[in-house]
PAFIRO-872287 format. One line per field, with one value per residue (C-alpha): residue number from 1; residue in three letters; x, y, z. Coordinates in pm, 1 decimal, padded with zeros to 6 digits. Layout:
n = (NUM:...) .
res = (ala:...) .
X = (X:...) .
Y = (Y:...) .
Z = (Z:...) .
//
This chain:
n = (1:2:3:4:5:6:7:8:9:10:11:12:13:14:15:16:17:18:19:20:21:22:23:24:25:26:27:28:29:30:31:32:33:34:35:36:37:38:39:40:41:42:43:44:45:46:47:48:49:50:51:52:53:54:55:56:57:58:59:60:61:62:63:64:65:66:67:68:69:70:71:72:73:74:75:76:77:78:79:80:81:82:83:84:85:86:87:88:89:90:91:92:93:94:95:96:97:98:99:100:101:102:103:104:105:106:107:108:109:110:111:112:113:114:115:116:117:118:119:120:121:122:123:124:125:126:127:128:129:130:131:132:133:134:135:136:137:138:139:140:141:142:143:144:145:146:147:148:149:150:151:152:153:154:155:156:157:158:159:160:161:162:163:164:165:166:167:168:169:170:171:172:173:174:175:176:177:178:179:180:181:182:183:184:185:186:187:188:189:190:191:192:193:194:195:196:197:198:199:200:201:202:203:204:205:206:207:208:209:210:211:212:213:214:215:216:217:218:219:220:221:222:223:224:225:226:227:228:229:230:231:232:233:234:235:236:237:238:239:240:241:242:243:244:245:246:247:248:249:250:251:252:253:254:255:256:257:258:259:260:261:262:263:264:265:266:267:268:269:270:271:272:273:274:275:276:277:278:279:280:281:282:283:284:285:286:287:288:289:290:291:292:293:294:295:296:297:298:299:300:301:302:303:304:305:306:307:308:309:310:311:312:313:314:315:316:317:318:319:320:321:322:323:324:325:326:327:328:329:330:331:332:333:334:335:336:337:338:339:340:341:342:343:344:345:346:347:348:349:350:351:352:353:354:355:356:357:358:359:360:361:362:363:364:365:366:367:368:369:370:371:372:373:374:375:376:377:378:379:380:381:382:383:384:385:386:387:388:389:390:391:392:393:394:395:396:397:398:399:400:401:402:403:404:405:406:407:408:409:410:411:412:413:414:415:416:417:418:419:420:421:422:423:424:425) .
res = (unk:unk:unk:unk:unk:unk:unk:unk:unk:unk:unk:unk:unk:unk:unk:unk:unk:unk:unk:unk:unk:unk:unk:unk:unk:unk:unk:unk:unk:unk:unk:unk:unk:unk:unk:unk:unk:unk:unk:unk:unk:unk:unk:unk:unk:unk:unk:unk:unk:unk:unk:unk:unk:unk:unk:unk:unk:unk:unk:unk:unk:unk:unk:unk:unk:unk:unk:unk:unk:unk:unk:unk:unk:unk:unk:unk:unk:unk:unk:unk:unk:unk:unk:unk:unk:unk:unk:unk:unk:unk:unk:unk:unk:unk:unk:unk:unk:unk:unk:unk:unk:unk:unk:unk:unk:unk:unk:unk:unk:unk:unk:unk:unk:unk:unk:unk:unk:unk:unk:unk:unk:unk:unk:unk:unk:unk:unk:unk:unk:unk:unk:unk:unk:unk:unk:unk:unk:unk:unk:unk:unk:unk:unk:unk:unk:unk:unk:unk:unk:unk:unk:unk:unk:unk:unk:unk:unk:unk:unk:unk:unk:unk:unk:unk:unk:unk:unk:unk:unk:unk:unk:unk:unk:unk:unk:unk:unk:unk:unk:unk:unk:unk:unk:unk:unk:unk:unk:unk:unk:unk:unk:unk:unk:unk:unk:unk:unk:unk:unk:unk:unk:unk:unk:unk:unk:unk:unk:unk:unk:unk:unk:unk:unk:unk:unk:unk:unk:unk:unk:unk:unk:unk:unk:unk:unk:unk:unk:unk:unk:unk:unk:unk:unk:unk:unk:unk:unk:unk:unk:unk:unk:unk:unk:unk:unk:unk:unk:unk:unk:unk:unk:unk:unk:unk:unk:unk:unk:unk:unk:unk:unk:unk:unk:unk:unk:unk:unk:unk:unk:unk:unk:unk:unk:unk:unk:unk:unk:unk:unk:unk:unk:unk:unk:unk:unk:unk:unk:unk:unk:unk:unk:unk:unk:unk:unk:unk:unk:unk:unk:unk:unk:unk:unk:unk:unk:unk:unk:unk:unk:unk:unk:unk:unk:unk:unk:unk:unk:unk:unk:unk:unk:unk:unk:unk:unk:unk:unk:unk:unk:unk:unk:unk:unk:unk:unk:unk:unk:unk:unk:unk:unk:unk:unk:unk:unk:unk:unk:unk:unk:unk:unk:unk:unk:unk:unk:unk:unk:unk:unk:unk:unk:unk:unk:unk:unk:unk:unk:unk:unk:unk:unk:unk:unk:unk:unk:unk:unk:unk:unk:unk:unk:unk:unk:unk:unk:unk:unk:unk:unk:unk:unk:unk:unk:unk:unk:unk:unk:unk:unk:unk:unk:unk:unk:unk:unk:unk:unk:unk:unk:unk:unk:unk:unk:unk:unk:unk:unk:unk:unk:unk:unk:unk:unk:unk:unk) .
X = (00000.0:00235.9:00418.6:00159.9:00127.3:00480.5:00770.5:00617.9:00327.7:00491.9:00369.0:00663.2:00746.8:00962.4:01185.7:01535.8:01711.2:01713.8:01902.4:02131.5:01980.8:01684.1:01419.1:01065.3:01155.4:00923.7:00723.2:00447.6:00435.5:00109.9:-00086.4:00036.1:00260.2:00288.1:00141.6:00216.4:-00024.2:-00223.4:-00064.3:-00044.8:-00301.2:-00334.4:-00119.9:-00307.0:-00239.4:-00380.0:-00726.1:-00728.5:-00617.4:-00762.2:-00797.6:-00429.9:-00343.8:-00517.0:-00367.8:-00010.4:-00083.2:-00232.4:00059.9:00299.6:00141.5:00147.4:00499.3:00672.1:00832.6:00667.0:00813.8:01000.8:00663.0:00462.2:00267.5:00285.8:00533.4:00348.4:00338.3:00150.5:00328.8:00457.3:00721.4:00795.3:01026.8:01054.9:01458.9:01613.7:01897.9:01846.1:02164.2:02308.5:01996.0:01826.6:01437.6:01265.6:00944.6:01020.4:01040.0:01312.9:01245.7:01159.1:01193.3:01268.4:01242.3:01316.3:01200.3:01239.5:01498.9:01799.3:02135.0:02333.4:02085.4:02159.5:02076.4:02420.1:02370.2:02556.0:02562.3:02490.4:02688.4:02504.9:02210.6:02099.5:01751.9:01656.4:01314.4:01338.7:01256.2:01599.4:01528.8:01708.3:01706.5:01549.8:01725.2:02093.8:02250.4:02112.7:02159.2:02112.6:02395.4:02416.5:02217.1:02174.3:01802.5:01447.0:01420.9:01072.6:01157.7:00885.9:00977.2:00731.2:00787.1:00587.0:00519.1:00640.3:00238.9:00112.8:-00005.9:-00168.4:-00399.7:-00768.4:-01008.7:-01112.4:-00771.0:-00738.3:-01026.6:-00882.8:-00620.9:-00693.7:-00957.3:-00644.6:-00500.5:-00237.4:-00186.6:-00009.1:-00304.2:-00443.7:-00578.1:-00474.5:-00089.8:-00027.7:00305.6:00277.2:00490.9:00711.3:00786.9:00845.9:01140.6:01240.3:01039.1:01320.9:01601.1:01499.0:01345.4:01420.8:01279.1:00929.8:00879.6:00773.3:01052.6:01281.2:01135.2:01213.4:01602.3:01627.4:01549.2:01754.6:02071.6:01970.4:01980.5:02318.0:02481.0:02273.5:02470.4:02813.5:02760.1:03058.4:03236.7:03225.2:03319.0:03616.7:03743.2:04114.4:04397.5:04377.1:04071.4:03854.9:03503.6:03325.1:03000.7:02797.0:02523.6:02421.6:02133.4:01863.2:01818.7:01776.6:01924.9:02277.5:02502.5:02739.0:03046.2:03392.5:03514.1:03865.4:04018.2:04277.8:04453.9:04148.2:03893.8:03677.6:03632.5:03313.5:03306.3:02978.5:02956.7:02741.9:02377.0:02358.9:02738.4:02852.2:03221.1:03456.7:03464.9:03869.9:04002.9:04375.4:04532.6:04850.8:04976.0:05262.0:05582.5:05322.3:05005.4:04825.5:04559.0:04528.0:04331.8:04481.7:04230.6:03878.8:03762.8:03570.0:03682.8:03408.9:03450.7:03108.5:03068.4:03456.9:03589.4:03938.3:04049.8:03910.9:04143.8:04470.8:04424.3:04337.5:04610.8:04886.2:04755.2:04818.7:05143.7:05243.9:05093.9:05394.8:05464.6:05231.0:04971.1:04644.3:04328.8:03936.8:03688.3:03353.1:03066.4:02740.5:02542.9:02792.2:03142.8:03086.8:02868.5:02665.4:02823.0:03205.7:03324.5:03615.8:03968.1:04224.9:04463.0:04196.9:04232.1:04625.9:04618.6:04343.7:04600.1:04925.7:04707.4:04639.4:04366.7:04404.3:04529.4:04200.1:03906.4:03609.6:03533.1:03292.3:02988.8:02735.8:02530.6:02675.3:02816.9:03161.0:03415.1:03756.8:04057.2:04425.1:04775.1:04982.5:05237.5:05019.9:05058.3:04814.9:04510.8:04628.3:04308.6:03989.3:03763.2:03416.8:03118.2:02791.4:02496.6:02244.1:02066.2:02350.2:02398.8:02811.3:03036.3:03402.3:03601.3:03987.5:04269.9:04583.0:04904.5:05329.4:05538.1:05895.0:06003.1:05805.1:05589.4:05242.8:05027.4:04669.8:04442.3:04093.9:03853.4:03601.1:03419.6:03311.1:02942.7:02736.8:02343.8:02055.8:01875.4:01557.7:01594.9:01583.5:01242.9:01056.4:01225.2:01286.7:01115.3:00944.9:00841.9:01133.6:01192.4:01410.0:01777.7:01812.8:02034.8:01829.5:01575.8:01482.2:01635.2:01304.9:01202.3:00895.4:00608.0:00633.0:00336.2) .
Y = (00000.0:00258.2:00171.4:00286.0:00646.5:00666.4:00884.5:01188.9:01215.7:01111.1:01341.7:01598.3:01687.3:01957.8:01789.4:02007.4:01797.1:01516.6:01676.7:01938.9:02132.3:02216.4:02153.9:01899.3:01543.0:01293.1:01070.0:01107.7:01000.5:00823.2:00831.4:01075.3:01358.2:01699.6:01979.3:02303.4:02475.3:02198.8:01957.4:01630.6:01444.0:01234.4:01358.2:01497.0:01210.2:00938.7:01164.1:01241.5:00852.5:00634.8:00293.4:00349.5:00385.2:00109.2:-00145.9:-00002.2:-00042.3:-00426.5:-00478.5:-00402.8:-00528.6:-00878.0:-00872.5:-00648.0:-00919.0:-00974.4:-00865.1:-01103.8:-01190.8:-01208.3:-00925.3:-00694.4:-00395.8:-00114.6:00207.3:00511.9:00619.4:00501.0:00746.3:00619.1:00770.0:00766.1:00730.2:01003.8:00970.6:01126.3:01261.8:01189.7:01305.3:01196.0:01152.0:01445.6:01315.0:00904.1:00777.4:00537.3:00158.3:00122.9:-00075.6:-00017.2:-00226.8:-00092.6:-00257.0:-00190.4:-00292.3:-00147.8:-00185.5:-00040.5:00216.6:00013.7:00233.0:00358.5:00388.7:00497.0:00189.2:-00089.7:00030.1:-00017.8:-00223.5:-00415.5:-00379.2:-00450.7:-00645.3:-00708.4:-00530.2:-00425.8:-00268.0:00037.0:00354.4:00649.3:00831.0:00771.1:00915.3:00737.8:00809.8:00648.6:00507.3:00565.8:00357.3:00294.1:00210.0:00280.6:00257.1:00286.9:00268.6:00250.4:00325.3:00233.1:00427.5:00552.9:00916.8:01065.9:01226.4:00902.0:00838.0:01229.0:01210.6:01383.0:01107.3:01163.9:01152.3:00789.7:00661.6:00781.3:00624.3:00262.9:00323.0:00359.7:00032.7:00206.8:00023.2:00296.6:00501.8:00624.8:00980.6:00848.9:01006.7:00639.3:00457.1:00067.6:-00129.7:-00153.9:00233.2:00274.7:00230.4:00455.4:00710.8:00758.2:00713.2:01029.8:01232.1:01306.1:01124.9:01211.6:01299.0:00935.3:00784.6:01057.3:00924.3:00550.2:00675.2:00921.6:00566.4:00369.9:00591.3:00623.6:00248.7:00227.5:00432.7:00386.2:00438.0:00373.4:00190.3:00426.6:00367.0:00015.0:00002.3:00185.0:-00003.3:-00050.3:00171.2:00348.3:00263.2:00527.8:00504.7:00766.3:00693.0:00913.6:00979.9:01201.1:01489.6:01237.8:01128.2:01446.5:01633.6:01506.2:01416.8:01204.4:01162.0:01031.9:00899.3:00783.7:00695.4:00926.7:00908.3:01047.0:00784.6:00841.5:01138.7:01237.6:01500.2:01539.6:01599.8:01971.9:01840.8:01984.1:02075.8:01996.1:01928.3:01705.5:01686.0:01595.3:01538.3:01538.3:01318.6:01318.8:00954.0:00940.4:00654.2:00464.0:00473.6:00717.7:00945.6:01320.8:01550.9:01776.4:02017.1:01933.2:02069.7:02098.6:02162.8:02306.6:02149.1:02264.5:02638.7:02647.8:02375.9:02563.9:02724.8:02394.8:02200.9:02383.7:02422.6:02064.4:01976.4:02165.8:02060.8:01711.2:01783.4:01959.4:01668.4:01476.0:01126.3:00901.9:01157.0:00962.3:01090.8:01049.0:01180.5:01198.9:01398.6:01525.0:01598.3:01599.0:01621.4:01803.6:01959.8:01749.7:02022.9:02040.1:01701.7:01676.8:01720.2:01487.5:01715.3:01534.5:01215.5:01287.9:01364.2:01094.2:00843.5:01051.6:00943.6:00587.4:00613.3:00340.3:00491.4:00311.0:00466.0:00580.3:00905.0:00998.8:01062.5:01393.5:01321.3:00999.4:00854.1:00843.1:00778.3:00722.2:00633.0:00666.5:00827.4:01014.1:00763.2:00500.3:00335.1:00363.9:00124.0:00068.7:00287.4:00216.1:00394.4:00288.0:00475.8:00444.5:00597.5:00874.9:00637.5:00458.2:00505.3:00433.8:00269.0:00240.3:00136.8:00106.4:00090.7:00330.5:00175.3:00215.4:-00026.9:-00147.1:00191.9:00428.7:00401.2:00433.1:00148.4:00089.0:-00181.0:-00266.7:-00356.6:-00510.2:-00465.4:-00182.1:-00115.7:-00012.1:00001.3:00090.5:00391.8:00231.3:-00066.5:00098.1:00295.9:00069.7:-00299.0:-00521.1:-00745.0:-00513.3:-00635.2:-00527.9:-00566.1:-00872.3:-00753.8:-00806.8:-01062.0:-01273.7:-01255.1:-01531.1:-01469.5:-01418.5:-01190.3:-01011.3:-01014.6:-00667.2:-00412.2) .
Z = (00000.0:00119.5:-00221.8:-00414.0:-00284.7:-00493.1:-00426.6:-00584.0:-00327.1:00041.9:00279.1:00397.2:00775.2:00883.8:01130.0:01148.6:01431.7:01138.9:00838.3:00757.7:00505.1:00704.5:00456.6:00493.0:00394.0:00252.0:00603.8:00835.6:01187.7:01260.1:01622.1:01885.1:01840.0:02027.8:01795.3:01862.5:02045.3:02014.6:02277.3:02285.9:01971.5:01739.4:01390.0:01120.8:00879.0:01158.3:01141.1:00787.1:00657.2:00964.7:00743.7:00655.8:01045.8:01122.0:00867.4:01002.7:01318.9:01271.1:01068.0:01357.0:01645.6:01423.4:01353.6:01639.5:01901.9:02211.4:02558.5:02803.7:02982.3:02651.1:02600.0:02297.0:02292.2:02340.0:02135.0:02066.2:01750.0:01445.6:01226.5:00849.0:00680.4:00316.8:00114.0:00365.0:00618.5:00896.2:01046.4:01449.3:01662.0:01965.4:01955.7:02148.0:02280.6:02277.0:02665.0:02497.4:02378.1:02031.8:01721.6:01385.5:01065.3:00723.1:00386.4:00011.2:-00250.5:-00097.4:00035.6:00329.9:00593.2:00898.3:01219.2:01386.2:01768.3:02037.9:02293.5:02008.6:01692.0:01406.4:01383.1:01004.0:01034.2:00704.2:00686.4:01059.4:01374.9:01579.8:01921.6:02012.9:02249.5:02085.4:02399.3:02293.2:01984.9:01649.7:01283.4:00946.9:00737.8:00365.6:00098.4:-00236.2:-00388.6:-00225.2:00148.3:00348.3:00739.6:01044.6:01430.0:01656.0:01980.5:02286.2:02281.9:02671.3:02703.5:02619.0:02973.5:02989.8:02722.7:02713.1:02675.7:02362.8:02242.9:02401.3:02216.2:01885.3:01917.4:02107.2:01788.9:01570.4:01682.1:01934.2:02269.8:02459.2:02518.0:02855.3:03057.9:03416.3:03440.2:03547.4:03304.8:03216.9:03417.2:03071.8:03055.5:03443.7:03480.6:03142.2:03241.7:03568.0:03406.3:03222.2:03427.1:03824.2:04065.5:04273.9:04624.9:04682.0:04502.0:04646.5:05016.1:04934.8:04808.7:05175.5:05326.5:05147.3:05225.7:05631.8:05595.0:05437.8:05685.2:06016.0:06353.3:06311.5:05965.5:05801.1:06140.2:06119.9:05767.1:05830.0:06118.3:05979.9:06015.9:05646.5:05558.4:05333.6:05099.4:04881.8:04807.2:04580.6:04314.8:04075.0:04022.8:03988.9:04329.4:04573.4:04335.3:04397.2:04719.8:04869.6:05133.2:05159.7:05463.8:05588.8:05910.9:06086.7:06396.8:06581.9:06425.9:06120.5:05921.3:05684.7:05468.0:05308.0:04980.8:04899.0:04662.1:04376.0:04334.8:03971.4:03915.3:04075.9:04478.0:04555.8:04895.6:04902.3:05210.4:05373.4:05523.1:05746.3:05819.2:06031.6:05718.8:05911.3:05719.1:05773.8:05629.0:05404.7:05163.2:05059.3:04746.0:04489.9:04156.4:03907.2:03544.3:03430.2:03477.4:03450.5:03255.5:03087.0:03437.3:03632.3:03385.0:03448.9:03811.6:03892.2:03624.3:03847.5:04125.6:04062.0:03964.9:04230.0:04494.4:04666.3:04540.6:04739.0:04826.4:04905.7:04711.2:04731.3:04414.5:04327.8:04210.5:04376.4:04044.6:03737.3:03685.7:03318.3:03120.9:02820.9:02559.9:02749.9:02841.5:03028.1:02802.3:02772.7:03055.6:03342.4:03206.6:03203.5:03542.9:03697.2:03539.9:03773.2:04043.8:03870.5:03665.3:03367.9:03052.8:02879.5:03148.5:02999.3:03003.0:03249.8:03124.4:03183.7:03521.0:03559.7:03878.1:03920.6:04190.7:04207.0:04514.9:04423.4:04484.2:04357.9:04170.9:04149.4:03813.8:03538.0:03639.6:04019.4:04126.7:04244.9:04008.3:03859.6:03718.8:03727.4:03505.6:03595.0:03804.6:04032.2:04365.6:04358.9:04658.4:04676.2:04992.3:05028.4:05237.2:05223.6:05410.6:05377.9:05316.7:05432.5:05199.8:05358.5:04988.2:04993.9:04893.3:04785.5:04799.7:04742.3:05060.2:04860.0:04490.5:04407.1:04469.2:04202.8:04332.0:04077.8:04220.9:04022.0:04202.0:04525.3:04438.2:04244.7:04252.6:04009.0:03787.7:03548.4:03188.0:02933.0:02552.3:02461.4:02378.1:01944.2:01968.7:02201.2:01905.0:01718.6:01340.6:01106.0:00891.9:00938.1:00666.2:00468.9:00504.7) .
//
């Protein structure tokens, strides 16, 4: 059907975070979009061509694989695109899962992605994140593609709107503010948590560190932890904690304080801690002068110089990531030459010394939604040379678990998929 409306008469859309030049390109998104001044309804195409919608949506909800416990995946929209690439983007209004097939005589267009590479989804539905960074590759020959995706209003819909579209054949339809179990735990990931989920995190954490819990975990003689999370969860926070002559230390870590938090040590002949500045140092508002200072600070720090890091919100902005002169200097204070560069609003942590050879630290990072852990213990040896070693495993806890459990229904990974081809439309 959709080959008969020939490439001549495809429906245009002006969609500017897709292509360069800035002009319409040939497609129609079917079911619910956002119109401007309009809010959230169904697209003019669904109500002008509703037969059409409905044989699309059939056609999908036959063919699109099931979810781990069975049920269909759900959706409230369906984009098709019609022999254009769209450029690197990241969807606007998707709360994240969805699938895309594309058909026609063609060769090449696999979807790049940022966490999966690039994905041949050529007469078979591929799952993929509409959240991370995705873009077309080149092809050659005529190329229809469909991405069936959950608008983020699809839960705050007038009723009318829902019966349009449950009319329509859309499953992702409903006026109650309330997200399917599938889409909860998206929905945090991008967003910030509520006051309820934000109560269940506040009791999570006085858990963790009830009493003495930090005392007791730092019951050795050079002992130290950081533990920390990002802006999600109350908006940022954290501590380190080490063990000095006069028992434990905390230094809590300011919410909602972007940069890097860095607390510099001394450790005498005997491997005991001392306190010597607590800082932090503000990548995001100040990422050049941030750079140099920490840079020369680092370099300046005597050989065997314990150190403690972490954020409270984000160590960088999404637009200035961190330069290779931090990376040069986490790896002075051990940091493997091959560490991944810490992400925007992502937890991170990391214990070392100065000296410490590429990849002797403790370091590990989290995502937007991790509530990070590290503990380790500082000593001397025979040499008088500081040494490093790790208490126990890094701890890496999901924030989402915490809030809402586990055990929510989730789209099967692609390459848990059985290999068929779906029947064309």
């Amino acid at each position: 059907m959709l080959r008969l409306i020939g490439d001549g008469n495809w429906p245009t859309q002006a969609r500017p975070n897709v292509t360069d030049t800035g002009k319409p390109v040939p497609g129609m998104c079917v079911g619910l979009v956002f119109a401007l001044g309009q809010g959230a309804q169904a697209s003019h195409v669904s109500e002008c061509h509703p037969q059409m919608t409905r044989v699309l949506t059939r056609w999908c909800r036959g063919t699109l694989p099931r979810t781990r416990k069975g049920a269909e995946f759900p959706f409230s929209s369906l984009q098709v695109n019609y022999n254009y690439a769209a450029q690197k983007h990241v969807d606007g209004n998707n709360i994240g899962p969805s699938y895309i097939m594309s058909i026609g005589d063609h060769s090449g267009g696999g979807l790049w992605t940022a966490d999966q590479g690039v994905i041949d989804c050529k007469d078979a539905w591929k799952l993929f994140d509409g959240n991370k960074e995705h873009a077309t590759r080149p092809f050659k020959g005529e190329r229809i593609s469909f991405i069936a995706f959950a608008h983020g209003q699809y839960n705050k819909l007038e009723a009318p709107v829902v019966k349009m579209l449950k009319g329509m054949g859309f499953n992702a339809a409903r006026s109650d503010g309330k997200d399917l179990e599938f889409f909860s735990r998206f929905r945090i990931e991008r967003s910030y948590l509520t006051d309820e989920h934000n109560d269940k995190f506040r009791e999570e954490l006085k858990k963790r560190n009830a009493g003495n819990a930090v005392e007791a975990a730092l019951a050795g003689a050079g002992d130290v932890a950081v533990e920390c999370y990002g802006r999600q969860a109350e908006r940022g926070g954290g501590w380190m904690a080490f063990r000095g002559a006069a028992g434990v230390e905390k230094l809590e870590l300011t919410p909602n304080s972007v940069g890097i938090w860095c607390a510099e040590l001394t450790i005498d002949g005997t491997g005991a801690l001392a306190l010597a500045d607590h800082k932090r140092v503000d990548f995001y508002n100040k990422r050049d002068k941030a750079t140099a200072d920490f840079s020369k600070r680092v370099k300046a720090m005597k050989p065997g110089t314990p150190v403690i890091l972490g954020i409270a919100d984000t160590a960088c902005a999404a637009s200035r990531p961190l330069g290779g002169a931090v990376y040069s200097a986490l790896q002075l204070l051990g940091a493997p030459e091959d560490m991944p560069k810490i992400e925007y609003r992502a937890a991170w942590a990391m214990v070392g010394y100065k000296g410490c050879a590429p990849g002797g630290a403790l370091t590990a990072m989290g995502t937007r939604s991790t509530l990070l852990r590290l503990d380790a213990t500082f000593g001397v040896d025979k040499a008088k040379k500081t040494t490093m070693a790790v208490k126990k495993k890094a701890d890496l806890t999901s924030i989402i678990d915490v809030v809402i459990g586990q055990g929510q229904d989730s789209a099967v990974a692609n390459d848990e998929q059985p290999k068929k081809k779906a029947k064309k439309a």
